[in-house]
DRENTORKOL-3810 file (N, C-alpha, C; in nm, 4 decimals):
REM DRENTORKOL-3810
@n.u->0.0843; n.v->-0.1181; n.w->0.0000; ca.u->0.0000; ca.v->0.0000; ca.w->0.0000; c.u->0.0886; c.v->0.1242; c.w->0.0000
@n.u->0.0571; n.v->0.1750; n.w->-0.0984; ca.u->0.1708; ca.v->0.3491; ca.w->-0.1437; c.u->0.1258; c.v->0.4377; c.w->-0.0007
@n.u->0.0079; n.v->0.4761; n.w->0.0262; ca.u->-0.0022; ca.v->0.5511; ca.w->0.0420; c.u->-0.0521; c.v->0.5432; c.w->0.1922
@n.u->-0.0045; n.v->0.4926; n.w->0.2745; ca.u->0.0114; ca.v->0.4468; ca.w->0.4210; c.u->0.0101; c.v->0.5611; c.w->0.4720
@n.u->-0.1012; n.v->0.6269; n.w->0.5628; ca.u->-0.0714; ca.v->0.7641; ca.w->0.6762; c.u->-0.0336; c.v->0.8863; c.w->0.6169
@n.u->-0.0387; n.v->0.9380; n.w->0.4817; ca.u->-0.0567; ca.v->0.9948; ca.w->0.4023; c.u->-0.1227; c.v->1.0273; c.w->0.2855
@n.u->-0.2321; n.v->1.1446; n.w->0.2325; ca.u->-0.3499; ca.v->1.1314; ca.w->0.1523; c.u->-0.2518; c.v->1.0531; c.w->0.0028
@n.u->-0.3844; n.v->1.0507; n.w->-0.0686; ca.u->-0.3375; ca.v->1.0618; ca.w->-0.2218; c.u->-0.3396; c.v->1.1484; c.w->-0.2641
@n.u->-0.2661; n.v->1.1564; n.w->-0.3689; ca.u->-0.2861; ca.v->1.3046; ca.w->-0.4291; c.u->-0.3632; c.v->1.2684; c.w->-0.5623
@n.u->-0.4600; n.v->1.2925; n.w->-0.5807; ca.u->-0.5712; ca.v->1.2685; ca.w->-0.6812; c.u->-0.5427; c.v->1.3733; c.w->-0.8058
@n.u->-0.4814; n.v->1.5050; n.w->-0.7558; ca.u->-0.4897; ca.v->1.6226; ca.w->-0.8519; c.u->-0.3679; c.v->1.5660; c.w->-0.9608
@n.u->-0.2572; n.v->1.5079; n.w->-0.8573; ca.u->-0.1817; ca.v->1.4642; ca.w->-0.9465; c.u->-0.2073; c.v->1.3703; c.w->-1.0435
@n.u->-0.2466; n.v->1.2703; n.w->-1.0005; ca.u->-0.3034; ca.v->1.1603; ca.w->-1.0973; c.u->-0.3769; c.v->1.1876; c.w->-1.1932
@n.u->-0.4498; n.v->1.2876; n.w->-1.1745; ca.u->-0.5029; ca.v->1.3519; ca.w->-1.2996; c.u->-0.4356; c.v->1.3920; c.w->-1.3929
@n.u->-0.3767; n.v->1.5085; n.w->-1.4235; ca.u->-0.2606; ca.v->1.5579; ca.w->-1.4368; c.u->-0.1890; c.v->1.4761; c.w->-1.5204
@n.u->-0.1245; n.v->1.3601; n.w->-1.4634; ca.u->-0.0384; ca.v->1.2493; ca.w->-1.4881; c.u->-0.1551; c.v->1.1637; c.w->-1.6699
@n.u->-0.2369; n.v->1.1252; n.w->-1.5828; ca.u->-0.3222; ca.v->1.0043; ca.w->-1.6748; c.u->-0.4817; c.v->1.0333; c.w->-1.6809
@n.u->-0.5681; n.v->1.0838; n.w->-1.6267; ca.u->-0.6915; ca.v->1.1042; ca.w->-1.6957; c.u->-0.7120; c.v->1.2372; c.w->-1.7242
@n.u->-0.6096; n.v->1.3525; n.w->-1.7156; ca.u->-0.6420; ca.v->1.4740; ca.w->-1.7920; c.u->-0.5571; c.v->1.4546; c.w->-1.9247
@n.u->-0.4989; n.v->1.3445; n.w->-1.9515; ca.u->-0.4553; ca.v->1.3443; ca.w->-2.1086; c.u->-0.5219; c.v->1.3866; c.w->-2.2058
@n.u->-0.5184; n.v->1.4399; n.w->-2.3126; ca.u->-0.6322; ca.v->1.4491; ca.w->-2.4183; c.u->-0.6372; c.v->1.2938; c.w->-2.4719
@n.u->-0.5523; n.v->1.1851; n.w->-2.4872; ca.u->-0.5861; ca.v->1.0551; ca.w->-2.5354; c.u->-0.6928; c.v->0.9718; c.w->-2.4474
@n.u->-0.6700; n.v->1.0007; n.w->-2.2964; ca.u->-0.7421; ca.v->0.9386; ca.w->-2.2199; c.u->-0.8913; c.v->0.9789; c.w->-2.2123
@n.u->-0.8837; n.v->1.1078; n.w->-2.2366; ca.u->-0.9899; ca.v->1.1956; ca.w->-2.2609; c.u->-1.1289; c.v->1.1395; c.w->-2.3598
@n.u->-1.0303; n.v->1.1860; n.w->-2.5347; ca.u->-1.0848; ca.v->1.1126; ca.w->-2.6400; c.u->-1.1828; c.v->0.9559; c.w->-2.6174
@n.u->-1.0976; n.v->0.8812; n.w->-2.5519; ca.u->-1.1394; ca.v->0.7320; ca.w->-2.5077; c.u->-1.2481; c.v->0.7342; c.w->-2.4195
@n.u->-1.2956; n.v->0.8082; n.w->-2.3139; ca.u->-1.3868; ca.v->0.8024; ca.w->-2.2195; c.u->-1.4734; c.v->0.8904; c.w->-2.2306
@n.u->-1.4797; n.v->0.9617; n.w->-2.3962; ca.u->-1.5315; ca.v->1.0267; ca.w->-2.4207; c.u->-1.6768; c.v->0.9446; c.w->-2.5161
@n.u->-1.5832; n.v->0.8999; n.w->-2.5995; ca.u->-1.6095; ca.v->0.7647; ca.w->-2.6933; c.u->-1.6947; c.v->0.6645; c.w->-2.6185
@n.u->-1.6823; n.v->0.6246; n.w->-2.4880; ca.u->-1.7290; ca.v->0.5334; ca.w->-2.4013; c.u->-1.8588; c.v->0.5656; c.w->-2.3436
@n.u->-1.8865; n.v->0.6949; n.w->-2.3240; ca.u->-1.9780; ca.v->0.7677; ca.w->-2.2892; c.u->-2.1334; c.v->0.7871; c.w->-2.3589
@n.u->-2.0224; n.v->0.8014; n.w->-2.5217; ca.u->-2.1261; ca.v->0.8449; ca.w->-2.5950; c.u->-2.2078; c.v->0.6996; c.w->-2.6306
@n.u->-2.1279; n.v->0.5398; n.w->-2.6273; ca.u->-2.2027; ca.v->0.4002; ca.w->-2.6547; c.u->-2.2866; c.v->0.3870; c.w->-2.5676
@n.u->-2.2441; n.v->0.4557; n.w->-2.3833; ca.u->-2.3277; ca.v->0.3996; ca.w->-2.3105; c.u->-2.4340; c.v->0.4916; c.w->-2.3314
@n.u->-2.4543; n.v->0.6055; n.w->-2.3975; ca.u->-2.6100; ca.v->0.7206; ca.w->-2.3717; c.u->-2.6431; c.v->0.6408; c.w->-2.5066
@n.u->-2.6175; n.v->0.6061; n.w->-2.5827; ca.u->-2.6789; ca.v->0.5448; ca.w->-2.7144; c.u->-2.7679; c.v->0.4376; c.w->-2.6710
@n.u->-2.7162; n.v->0.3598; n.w->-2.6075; ca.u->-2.7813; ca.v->0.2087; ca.w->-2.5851; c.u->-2.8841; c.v->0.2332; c.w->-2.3934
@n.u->-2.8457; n.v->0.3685; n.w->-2.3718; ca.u->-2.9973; ca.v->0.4329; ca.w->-2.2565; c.u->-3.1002; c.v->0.4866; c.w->-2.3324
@n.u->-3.0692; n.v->0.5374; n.w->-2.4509; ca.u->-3.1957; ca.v->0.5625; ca.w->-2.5215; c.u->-3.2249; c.v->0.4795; c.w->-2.5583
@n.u->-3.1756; n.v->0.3772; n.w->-2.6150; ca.u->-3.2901; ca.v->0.2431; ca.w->-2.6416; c.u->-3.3112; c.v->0.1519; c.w->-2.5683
@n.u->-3.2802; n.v->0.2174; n.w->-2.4142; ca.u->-3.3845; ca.v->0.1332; ca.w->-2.3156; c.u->-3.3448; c.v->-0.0416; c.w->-2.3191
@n.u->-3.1970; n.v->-0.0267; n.w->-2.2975; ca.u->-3.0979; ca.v->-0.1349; ca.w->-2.3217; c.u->-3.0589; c.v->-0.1294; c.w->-2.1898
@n.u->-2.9854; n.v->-0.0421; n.w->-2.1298; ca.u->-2.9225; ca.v->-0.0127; ca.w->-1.9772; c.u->-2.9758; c.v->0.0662; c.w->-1.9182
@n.u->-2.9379; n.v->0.0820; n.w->-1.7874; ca.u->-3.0291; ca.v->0.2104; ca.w->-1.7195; c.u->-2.9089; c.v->0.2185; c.w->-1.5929
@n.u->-2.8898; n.v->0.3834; n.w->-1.5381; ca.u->-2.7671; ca.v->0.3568; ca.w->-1.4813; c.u->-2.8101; c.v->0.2974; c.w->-1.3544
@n.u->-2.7171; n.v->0.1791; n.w->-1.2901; ca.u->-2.7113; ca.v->0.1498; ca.w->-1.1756; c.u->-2.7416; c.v->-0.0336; c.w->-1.2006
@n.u->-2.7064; n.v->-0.0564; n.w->-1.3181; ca.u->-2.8308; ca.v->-0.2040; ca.w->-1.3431; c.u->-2.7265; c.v->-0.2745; c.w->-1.3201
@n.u->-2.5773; n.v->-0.2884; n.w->-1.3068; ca.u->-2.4692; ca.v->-0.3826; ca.w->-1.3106; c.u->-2.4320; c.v->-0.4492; c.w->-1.4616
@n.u->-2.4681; n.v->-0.3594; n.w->-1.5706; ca.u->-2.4805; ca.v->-0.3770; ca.w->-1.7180; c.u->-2.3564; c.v->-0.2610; c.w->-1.7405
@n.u->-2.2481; n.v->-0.3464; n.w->-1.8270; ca.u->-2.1334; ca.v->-0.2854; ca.w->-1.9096; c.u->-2.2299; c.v->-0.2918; c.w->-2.0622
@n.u->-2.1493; n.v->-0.1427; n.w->-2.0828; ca.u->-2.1461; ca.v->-0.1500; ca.w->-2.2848; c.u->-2.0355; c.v->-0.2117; c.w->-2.2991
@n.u->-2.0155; n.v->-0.3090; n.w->-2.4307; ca.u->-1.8715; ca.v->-0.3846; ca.w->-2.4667; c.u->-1.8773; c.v->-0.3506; c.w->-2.6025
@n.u->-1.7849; n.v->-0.3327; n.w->-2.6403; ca.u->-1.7334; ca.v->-0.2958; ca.w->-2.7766; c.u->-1.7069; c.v->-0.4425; c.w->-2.8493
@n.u->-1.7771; n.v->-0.4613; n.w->-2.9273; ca.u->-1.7503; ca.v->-0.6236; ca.w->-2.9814; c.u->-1.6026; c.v->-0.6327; c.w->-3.0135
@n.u->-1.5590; n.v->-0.5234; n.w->-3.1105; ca.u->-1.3820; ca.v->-0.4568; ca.w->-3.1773; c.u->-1.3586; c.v->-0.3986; c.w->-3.0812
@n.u->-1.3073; n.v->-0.3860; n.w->-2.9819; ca.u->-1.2288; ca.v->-0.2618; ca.w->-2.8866; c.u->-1.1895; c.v->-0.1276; c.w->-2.9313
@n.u->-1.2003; n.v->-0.0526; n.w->-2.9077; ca.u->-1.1681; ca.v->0.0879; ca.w->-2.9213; c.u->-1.0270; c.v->0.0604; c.w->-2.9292
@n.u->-0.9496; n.v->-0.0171; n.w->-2.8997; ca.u->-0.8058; ca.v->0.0249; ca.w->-2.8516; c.u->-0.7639; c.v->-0.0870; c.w->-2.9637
@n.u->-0.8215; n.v->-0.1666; n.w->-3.0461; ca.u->-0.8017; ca.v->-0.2577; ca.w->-3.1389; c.u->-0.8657; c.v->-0.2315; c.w->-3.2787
@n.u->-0.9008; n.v->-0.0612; n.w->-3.2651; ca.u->-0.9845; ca.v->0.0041; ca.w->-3.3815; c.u->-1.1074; c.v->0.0292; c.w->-3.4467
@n.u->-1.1471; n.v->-0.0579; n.w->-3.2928; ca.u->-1.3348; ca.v->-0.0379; ca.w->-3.3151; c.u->-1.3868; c.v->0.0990; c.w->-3.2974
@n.u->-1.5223; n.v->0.0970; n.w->-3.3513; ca.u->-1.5706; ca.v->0.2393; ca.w->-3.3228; c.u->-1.6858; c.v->0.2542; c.w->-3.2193
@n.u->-1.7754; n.v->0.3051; n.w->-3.2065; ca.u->-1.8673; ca.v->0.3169; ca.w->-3.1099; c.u->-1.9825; c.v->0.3448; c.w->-3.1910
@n.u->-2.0189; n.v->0.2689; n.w->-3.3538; ca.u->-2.1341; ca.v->0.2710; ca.w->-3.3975; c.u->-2.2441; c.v->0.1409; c.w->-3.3491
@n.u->-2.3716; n.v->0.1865; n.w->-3.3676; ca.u->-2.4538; ca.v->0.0583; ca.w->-3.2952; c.u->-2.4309; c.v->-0.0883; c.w->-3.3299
@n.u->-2.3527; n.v->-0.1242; n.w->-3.4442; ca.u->-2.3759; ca.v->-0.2766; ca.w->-3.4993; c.u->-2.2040; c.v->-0.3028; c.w->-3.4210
@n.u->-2.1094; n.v->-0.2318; n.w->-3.3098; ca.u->-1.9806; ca.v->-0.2324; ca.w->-3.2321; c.u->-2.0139; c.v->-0.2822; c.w->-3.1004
@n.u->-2.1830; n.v->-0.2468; n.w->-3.0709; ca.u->-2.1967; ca.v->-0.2313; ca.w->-2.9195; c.u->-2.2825; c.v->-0.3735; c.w->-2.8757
@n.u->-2.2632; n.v->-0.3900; n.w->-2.7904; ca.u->-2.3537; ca.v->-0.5193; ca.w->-2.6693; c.u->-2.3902; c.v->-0.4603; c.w->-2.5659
@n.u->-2.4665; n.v->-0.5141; n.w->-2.4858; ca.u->-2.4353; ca.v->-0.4862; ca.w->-2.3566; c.u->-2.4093; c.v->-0.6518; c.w->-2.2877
@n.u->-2.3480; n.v->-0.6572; n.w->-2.1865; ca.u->-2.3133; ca.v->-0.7431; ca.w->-2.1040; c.u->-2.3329; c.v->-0.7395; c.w->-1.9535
@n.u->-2.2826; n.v->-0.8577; n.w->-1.8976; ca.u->-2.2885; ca.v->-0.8151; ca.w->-1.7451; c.u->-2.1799; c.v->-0.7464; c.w->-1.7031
@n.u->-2.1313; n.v->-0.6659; n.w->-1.6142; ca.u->-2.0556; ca.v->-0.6028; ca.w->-1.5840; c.u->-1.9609; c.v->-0.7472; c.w->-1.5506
@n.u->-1.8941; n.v->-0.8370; n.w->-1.4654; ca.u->-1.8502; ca.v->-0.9846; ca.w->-1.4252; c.u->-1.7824; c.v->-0.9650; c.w->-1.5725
@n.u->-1.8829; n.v->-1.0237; n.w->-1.6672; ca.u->-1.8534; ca.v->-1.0961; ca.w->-1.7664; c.u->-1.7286; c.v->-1.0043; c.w->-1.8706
@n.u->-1.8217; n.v->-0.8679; n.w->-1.8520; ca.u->-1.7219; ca.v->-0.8228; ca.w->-1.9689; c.u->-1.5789; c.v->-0.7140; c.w->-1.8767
@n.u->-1.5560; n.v->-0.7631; n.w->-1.7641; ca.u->-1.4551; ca.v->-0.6905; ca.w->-1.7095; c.u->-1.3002; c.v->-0.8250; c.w->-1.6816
@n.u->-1.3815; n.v->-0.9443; n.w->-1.7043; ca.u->-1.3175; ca.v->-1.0217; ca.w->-1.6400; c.u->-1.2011; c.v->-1.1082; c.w->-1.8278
@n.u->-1.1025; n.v->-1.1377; n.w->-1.8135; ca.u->-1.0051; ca.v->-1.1434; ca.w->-1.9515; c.u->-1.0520; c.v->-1.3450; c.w->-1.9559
@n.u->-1.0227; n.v->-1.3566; n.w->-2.0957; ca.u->-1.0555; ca.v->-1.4657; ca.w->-2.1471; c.u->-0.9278; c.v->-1.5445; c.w->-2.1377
@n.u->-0.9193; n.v->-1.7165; n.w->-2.1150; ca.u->-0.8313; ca.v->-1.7546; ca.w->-2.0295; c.u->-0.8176; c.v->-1.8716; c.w->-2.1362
@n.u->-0.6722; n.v->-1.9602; n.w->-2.1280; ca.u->-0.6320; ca.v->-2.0738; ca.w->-2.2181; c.u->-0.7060; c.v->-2.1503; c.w->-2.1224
@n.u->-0.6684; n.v->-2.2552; n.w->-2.1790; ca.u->-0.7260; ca.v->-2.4069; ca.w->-2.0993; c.u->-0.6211; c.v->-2.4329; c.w->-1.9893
@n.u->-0.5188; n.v->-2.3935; n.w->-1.9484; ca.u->-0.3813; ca.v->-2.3705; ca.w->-1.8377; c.u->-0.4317; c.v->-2.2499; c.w->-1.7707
@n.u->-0.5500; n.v->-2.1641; n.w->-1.8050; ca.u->-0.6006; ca.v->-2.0807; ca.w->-1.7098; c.u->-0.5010; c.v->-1.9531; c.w->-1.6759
@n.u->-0.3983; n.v->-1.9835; n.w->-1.7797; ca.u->-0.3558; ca.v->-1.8190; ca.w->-1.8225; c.u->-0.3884; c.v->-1.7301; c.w->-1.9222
@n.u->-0.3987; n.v->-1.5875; n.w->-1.8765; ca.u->-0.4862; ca.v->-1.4759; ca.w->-2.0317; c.u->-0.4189; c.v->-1.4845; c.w->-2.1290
@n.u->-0.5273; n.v->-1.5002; n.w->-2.2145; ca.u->-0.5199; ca.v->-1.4845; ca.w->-2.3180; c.u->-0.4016; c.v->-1.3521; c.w->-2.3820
END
């Protein structure tokens, strides 16, 4: 544990990794699949339902409707495993 008897510094971490403009772009992108698929009464916030990108954003997918699923949150957070039960 880093940060034993002393705060975090959150401003920094920002700063560092989610005030990037790349990180930005990406959770921007993420945002806009999950309000797409609340208007069609697919998710609703608080349901334990992830949007999944069938292509990943980070593997060049986009965030048009025939990209998106929804899933269980479990299912689509958790990495796909060999038969030796190491990731993929």
């Amino acid at each position: 544990m880093p940060y034993v008897n002393k705060p975090r510094p959150y401003a920094k971490e920002y700063e560092k990794y989610d005030g990037t403009p790349s990180v930005i772009k990406k959770r921007t992108a993420r945002n806009k699949a999950r309000r797409m698929l609340e208007k069609e009464g697919l998710v609703h916030k608080g349901d334990g339902k992830d949007v999944d990108h069938k292509v990943a954003l980070s593997k060049g997918g986009t965030s048009t409707r025939s990209n998106l699923r929804v899933k269980s949150a479990s299912s689509n957070r958790s990495y796909r495993r060999n038969s030796d039960h190491t990731p993929k």
